[in-house]
MDAnalysis code that builds the backbone (N, CA, C; Angstrom):
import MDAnalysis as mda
import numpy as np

u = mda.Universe.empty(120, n_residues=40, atom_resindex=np.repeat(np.arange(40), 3), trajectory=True)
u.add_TopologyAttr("name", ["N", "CA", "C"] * 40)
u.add_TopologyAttr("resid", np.arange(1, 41))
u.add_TopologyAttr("resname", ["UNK", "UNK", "UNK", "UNK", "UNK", "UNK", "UNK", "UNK", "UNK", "UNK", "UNK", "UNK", "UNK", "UNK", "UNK", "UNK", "UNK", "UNK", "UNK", "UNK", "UNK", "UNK", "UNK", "UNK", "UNK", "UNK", "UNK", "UNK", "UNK", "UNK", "UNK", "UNK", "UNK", "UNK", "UNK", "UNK", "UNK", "UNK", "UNK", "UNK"])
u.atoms.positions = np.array([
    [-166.414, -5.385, 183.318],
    [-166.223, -3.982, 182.956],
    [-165.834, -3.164, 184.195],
    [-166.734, -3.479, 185.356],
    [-166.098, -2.853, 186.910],
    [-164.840, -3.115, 187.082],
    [-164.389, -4.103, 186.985],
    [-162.911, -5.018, 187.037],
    [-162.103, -3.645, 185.947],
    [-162.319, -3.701, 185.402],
    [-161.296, -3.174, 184.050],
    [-161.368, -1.545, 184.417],
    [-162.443, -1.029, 185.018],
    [-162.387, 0.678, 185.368],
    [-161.650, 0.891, 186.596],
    [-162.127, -0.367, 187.351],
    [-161.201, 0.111, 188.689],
    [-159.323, -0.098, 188.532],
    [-159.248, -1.015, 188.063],
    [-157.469, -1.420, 187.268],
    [-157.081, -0.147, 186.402],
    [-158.039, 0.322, 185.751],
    [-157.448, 1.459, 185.355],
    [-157.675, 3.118, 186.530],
    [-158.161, 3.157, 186.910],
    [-158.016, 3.864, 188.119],
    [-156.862, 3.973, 189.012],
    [-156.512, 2.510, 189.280],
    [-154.975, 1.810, 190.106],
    [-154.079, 2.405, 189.456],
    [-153.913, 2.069, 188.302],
    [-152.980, 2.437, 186.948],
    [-152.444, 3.962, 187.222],
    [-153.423, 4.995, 187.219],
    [-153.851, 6.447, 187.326],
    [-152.961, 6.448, 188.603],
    [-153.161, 6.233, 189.538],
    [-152.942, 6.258, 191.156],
    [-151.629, 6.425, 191.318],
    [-151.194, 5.468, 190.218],
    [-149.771, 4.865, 190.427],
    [-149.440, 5.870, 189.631],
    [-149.432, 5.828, 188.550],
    [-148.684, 7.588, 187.700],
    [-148.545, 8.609, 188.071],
    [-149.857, 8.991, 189.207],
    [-149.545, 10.206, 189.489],
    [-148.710, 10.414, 190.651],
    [-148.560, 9.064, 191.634],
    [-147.482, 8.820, 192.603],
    [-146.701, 8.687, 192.207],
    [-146.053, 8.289, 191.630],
    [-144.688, 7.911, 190.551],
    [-144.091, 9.236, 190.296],
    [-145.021, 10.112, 189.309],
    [-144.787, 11.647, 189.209],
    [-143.870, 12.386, 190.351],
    [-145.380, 12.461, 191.206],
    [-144.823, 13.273, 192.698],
    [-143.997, 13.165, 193.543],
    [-143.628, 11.747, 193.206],
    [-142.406, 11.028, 194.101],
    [-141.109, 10.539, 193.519],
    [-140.630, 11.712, 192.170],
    [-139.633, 11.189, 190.985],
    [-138.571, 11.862, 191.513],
    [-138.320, 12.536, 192.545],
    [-137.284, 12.901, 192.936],
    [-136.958, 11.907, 193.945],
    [-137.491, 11.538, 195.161],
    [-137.594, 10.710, 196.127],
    [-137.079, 9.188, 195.423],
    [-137.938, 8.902, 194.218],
    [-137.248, 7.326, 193.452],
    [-135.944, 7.877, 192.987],
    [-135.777, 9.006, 192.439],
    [-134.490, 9.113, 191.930],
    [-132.828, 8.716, 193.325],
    [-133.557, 9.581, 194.281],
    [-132.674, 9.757, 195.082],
    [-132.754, 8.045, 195.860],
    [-133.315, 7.416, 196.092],
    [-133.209, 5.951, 196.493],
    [-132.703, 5.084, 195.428],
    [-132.696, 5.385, 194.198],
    [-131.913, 4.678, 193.044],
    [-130.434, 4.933, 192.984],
    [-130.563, 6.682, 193.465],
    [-129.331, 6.365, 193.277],
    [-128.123, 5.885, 194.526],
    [-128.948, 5.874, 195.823],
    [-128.099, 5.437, 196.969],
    [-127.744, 3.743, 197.007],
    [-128.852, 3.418, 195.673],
    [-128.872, 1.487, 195.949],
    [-127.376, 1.257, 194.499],
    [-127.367, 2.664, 193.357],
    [-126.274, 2.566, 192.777],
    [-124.907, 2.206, 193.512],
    [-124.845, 3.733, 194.417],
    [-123.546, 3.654, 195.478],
    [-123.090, 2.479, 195.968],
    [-124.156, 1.787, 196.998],
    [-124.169, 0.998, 197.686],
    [-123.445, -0.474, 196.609],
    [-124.337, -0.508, 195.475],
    [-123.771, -1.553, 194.634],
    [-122.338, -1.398, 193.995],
    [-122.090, -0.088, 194.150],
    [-120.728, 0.345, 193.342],
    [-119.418, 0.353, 194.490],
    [-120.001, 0.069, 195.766],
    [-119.435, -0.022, 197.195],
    [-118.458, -1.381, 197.104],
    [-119.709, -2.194, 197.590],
    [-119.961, -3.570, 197.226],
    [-118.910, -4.472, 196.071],
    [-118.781, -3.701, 195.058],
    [-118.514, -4.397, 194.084],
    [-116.913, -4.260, 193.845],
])
């Protein structure tokens, strides 16, 4: 049950980083687009 509260805690951690940092992923997604659209 400790196992399963703390994983969901992690879970939490990660959503709300994910959130705060959706401009920052956006903008590294889209430089790895370029780069692949470079490339190709």
């Amino acid at each position: 049950m400790k196992k399963q509260r703390k994983y969901f805690a992690y879970m939490n951690y990660i959503a709300i980083f994910a959130t705060s940092n959706r401009e920052f992923f956006e903008a590294l997604q889209n430089k790895e687009r370029e780069r692949n659209s470079l490339v190709s």
